[in-house]
N, C-alpha and C positions, 0 to 999 in steps of 0.2 A: 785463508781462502785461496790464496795464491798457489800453497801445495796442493792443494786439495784439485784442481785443476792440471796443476801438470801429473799430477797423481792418475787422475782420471783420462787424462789423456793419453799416457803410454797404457792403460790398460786399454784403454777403445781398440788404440793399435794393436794391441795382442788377442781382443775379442773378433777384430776382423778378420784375422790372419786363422784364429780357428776357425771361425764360423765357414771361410775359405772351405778348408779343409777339408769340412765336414759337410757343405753342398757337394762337395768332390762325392763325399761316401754317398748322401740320399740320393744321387742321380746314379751310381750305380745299383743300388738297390732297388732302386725304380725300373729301371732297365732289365736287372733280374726276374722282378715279380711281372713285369711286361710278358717275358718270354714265358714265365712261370705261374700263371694268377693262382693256383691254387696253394700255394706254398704260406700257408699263414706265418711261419717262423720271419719270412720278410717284411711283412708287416706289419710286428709286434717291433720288429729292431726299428723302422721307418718312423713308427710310433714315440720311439722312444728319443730318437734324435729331433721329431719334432716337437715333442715335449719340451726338450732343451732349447730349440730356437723361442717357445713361446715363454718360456719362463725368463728368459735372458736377455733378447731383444732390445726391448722398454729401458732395461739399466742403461744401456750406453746409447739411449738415441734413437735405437731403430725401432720405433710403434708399430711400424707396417710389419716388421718381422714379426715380431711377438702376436700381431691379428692372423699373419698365416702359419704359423706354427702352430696355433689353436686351431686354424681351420685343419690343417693337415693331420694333427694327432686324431682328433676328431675322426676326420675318414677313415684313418688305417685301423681305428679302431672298430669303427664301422664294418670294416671289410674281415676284421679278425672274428667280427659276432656273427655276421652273415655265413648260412649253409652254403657249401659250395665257392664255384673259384669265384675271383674280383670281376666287379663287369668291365664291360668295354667302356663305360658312361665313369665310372670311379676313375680308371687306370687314366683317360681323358683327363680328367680334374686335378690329378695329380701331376701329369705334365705340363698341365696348363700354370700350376701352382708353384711348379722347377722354374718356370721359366721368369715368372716373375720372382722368384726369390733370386735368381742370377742377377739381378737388376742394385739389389738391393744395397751392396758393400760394394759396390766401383765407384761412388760418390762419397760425398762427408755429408754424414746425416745433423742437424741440429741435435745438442744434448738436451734439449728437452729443461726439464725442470729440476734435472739431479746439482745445481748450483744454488736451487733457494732455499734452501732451509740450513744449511750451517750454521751455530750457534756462537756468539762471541766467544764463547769459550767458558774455562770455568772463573772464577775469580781467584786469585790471592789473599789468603787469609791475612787479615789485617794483624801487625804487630800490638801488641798489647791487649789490655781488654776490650772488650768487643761494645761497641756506645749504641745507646738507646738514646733515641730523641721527644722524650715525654713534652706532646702539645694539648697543654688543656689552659681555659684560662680558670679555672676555682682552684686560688693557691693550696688551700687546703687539702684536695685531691692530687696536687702538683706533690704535695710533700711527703702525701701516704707510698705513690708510683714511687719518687724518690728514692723513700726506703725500701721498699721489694725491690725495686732495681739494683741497690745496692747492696743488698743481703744474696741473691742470685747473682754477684760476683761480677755484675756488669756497669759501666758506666756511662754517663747520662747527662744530656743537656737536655734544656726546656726551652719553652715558646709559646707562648700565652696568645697567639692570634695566626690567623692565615698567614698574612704579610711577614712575622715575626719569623714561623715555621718555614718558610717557603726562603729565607735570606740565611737562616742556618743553615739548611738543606746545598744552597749554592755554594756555600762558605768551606761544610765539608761533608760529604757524603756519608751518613750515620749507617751503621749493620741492619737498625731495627728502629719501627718509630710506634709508638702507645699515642692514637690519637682520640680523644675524646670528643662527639659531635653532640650540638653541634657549636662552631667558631662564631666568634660576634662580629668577625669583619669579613665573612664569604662561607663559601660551599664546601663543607670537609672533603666530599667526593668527590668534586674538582682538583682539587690538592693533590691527592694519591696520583687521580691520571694524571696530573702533572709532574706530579714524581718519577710516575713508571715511564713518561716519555724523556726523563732527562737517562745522558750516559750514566751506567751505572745502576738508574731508578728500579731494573728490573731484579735486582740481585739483594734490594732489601725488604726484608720482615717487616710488615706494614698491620698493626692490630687496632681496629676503631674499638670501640667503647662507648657506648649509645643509651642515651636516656630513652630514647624510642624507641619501643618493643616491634613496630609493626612489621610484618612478613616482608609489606614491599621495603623495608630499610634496609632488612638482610640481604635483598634481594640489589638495591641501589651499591651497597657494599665488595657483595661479589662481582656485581659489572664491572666496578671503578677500579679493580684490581687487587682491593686490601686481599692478605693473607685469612682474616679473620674477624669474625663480627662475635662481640661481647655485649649482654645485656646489663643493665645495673638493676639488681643490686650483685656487682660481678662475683665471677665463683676464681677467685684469685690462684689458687692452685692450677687449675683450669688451666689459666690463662700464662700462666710463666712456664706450663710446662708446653702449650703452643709455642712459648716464643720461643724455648730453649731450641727445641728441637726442630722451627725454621729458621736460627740463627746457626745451630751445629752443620743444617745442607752446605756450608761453605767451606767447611772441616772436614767432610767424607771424602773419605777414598777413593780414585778413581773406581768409578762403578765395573766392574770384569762382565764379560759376555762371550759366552759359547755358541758360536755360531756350528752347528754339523750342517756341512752341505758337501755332496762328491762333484759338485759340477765345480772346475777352477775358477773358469771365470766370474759365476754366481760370487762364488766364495769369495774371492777377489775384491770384489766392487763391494760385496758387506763388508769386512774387514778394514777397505778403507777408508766406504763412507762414515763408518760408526768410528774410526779411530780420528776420522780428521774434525768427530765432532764431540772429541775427548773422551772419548771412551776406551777400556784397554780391552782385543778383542782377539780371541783363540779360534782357530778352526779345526775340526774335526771331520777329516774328508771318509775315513772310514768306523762305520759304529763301531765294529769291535774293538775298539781304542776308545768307546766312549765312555766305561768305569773308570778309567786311569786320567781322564783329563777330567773328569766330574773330580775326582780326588787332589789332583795337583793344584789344580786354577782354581777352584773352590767358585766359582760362577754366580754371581750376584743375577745374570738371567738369560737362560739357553734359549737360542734360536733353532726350532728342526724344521728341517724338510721332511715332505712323507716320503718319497720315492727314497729311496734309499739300499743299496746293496747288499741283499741278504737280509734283511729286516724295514719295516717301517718308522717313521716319527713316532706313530701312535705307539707303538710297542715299549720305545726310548721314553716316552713321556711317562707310561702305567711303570714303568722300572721307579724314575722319577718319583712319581707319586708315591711308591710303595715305604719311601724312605721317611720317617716325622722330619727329620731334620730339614728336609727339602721345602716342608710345609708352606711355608712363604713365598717358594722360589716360584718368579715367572716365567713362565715356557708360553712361546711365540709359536706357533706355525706358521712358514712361510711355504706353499705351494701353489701349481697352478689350480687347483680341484677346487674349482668354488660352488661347487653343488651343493645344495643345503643336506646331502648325506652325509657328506664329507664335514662340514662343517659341524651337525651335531656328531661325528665322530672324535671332532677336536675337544669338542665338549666331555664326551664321554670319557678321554683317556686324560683328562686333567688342565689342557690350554686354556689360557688364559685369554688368547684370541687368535685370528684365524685369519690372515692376511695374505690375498688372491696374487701369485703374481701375475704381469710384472708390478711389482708392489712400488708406488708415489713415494721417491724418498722421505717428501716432507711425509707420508701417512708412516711411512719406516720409523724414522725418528722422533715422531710423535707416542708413537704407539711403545719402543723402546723408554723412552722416559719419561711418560705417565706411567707407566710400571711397574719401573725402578721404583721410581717415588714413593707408589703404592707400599710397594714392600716393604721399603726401609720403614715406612711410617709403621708396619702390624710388627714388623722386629723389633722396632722401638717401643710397641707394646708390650710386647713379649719378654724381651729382655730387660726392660728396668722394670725398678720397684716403683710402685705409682706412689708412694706418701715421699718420698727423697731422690727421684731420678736417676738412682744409681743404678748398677747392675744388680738382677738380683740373683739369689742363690744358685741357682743353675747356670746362667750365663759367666758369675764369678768363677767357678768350678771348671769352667768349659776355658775362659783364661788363663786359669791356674794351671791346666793340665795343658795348654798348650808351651806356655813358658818354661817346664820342665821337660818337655820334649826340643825345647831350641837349647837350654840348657845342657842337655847329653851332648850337643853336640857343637857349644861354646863354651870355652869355661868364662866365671867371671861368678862376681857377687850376685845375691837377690834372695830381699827381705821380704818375709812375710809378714806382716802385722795383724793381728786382731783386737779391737779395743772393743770394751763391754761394757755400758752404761750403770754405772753404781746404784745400787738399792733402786732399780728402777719401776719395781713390782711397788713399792711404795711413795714414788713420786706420782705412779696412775693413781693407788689409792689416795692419794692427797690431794693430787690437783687435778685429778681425771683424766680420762683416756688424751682430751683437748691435749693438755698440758703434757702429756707423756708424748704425743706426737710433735709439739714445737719441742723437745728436747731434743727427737729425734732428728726433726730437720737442722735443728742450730747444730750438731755435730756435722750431719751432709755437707751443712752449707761449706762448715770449717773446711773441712778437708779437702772440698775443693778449690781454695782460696789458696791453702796453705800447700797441696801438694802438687808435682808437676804435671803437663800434659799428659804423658809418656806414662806417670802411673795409675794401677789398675785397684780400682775404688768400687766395693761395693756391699750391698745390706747383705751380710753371713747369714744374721737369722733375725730376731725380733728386735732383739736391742743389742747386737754384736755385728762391729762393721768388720768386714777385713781391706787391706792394703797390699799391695805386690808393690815391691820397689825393686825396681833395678838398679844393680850400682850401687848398692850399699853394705856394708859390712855392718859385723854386729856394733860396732862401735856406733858409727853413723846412723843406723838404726834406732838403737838407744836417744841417742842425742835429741833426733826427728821425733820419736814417743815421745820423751820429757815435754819438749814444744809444745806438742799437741795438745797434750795432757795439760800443760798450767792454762792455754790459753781458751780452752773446752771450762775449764773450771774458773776463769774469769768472768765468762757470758752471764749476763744476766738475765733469768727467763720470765715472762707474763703471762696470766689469764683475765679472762675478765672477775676473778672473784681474787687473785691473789697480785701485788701491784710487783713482789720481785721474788725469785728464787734460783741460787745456784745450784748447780749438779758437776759429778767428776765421773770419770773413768779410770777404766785399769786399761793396759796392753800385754799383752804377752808379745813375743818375737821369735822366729823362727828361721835361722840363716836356710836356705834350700843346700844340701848334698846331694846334687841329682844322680851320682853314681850308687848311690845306700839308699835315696828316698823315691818315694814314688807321693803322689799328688796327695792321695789319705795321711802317708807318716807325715809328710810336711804340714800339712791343717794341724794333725794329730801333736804335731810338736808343740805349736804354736800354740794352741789350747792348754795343753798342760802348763805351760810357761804363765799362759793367763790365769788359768788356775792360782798358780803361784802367787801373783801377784795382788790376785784378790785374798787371798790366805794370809800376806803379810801385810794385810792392810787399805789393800783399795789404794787410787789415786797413783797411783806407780808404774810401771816399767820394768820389767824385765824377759831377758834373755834365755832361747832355751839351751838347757847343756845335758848330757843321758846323764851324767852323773851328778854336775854343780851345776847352779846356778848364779849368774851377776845381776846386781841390781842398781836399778838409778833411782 
């Protein structure tokens, strides 16, 4: 917070020092169009410096500025629509309107409300696996969470009563809690806000679990703060892939944001209000530079202005749109045109929302990460596979072909893997679609258990995963297959009509030659190689070579 203030501070002094300046410039143009009234060209320029004082004001403090900047664009716009020269009654108002604006930057104006919304910041991902604090008291249900907690890679304490949960909770801060209502010694929904008001409480994954179906439970639930209300008889999938993916928000990367604005100051004060409240954040003062920085920064969610040099926002935004890729992306409009014209034309070029300056940093910062959030959450629908949470085929492809581009241009190892579920068309017909899908997840689960952060994990196609390792040789590779492979063929799998059943896989292996391969030959290898390996047998490993082949 501390920065964030002297931060804010030497920009005030450099907002006032222009703003200076630039009453220098409107009183002469004021002076001119006096001598001149019929001159519209001064008008449109008066307009437009008043524009700037209404949009920017309000940033640093000065409210009053920002109310006459709107009043003055206003006029000269008035006077640009009117036939004929400016009256004597307009050219009056505008000097009346100099004159108070001289007033304005010889004092220190109070900053206003640009100090209250800065956010603690992000968290530090916690070392090791990530803890779930299962509170129910039916040991029974204690034991089933248990296991899905434990098979989804995570670890877990328990707590059988309020009292109980609420002395874990002090003892040590859990990532995630699975609470069951209701408790036999107090209020579940008292709990949670007690949670959310301790340090820390507001950074955990909080999911109730409710015998009670009724509207106003869900409704008690979102008040009290939980991330998430579950009914019973619970849809378990559902519910761990909630938690996965409110536990991973502490894992994400700093969020990027494209701010285009030509005014410095504006630009300024965004930049460092959103960086001091952790966000990483690019500006773009001129459009025609705005393909090259959508390309570099790759922008998790652009900020435009409409006014703009040579083109408008709206124009920036339908470019925007025109792209699938972009599909997700949220685009902000920050101007002063709060006319409901303007705004359904926010709509119409693709904005997400439509925010008047001078824009309430807390409505800034609000509106930036409800968003984000938004987004990440339909990417994360889009990109994984819903029966296994991995990546799925397209999003795997789209890593693969980025990793052979950073490739050309480092040398170093990196292994592809693809493993194939053995005789898998007959463990559906055997034990049913049911039973062919826990096969599938108990491989997922493996793999994420067994492989590291860093590597890239995802469903190739129906019952074939693939792997990207970096840092591995064919040796190493090998080795990491064999693993995989006895400990996938150790599991032992259930339905309700069969009480156990093992399965194996094959892998094939694929060193990357990013100077000879391109993303196809590499897949391409790696298949053949799997071929191989289910041709000599199933349950194996091996490596591909254009002419030999080695085997584990």
């Amino acid at each position: 917070m501390a920065n964030w203030q002297e931060t804010f501070s030497e920009l005030k002094s450099q907002y006032v020092q222009r703003s200076t300046d630039r009453l220098a410039q409107i009183i002469e143009l004021v002076t001119k169009l006096i001598s001149n009234p019929m001159n519209k060209d001064l008008a449109q320029q008066l307009s437009r410096h008043f524009h700037w004082l209404a949009g920017s004001g309000s940033m640093y403090g000065f409210q009053k500025v920002s109310a006459m900047g709107l009043e003055g664009e206003a006029l000269c716009d008035q006077i640009v629509a009117q036939s004929g020269p400016a009256s004597p009654i307009d050219l009056e108002k505008l000097k009346t309107l100099l004159q108070e604006l001289s007033t304005q930057f010889t004092g220190s104006e109070d900053s206003g409300d640009t100090t209250l919304v800065l956010g603690k910041g992000r968290a530090a991902p916690a070392v090791g696996r990530q803890e779930v604090l299962i509170v129910d008291e039916d040991s029974k249900e204690v034991d089933f969470l248990k296991r899905q907690v434990d098979e989804a890679g995570l670890a877990f304490r328990c707590a059988r009563s309020f009292a109980t949960a609420l002395a874990e909770i002090e003892k040590r801060m859990p990532d995630g809690m699975i609470l069951e209502i209701p408790l036999p010694d107090g209020d579940a929904y008292e709990l949670v806000e007690k949670i959310r008001a301790m340090p820390g409480g507001d950074e955990m994954a909080i999911l109730i679990v409710s015998k009670q179906t009724g509207f106003l439970d869900k409704v008690r639930s979102i008040h009290c703060g939980a991330d998430a209300h579950f009914e019973k008889p619970i849809d378990i999938k559902a519910m761990f892939r909630r938690l996965k993916y409110l536990l991973d928000k502490r894992y994400q990367e700093t969020p990027r944001i494209l701010s285009v604005e030509d005014d410095p100051d504006q630009a300024a004060f965004i930049r460092a209000f959103l960086e001091s409240a952790g966000y990483q954040v690019r500006t773009c003062t001129d459009p025609k530079n705005f393909e090259s920085y959508m390309s570099a920064f790759q922008p998790d969610l652009v900020l435009l202005d409409v006014m703009l040099p040579g083109m408008t926002g709206y124009e920036l935004a339908r470019y925007i749109r025109q792209d699938e890729r972009h599909a997700t992306l949220p685009v902000l409009f920050l101007t002063t045109q709060g006319q409901i014209d303007a705004r359904i034309e926010s709509a119409r070029a693709g904005g997400d929302d439509h925010l008047v300056k001078p824009v309430p940093p807390a409505l800034l910062l609000s509106s930036v990460s409800s968003r984000l959030e938004r987004a990440r959450f339909l990417k994360t629908l889009l990109r994984r596979d819903g029966l296994t949470s991995l990546l799925n085929h397209t999003s795997f492809m789209e890593q693969a072909q980025t990793v052979v581009a950073q490739r050309r241009r480092h040398t170093g190892f990196t292994a592809m893997i693809l493993l194939d579920i053995d005789y898998f068309r007959s463990i559906n017909e055997r034990h049913g679609y049911p039973g062919g899908d826990k096969v599938l997840v108990a491989l997922s689960l493996l793999l994420r258990k067994r492989l590291r952060q860093s590597d890239i994990i995802g469903r190739y196609a129906g019952d074939e995963f693939g792997i990207i390792a970096e840092g591995l040789d064919e040796t190493e590779a090998l080795a990491l297959s064999g693993r995989l492979l006895s400990d996938f063929a150790a599991i032992q799998h259930s339905t309700l009509s069969h009480s156990g059943f093992f399965a194996t896989c094959s892998a094939g292996i694929s060193i990357l030659d990013a100077k000879n391969m391109t993303v196809e030959t590499w897949v391409q290898s790696a298949s053949k190689a799997l071929q191989q390996a289910k041709s000599a047998g199933r349950n194996c490993a091996i490596a591909y070579h254009p002419e030999a082949i080695s085997r584990q």
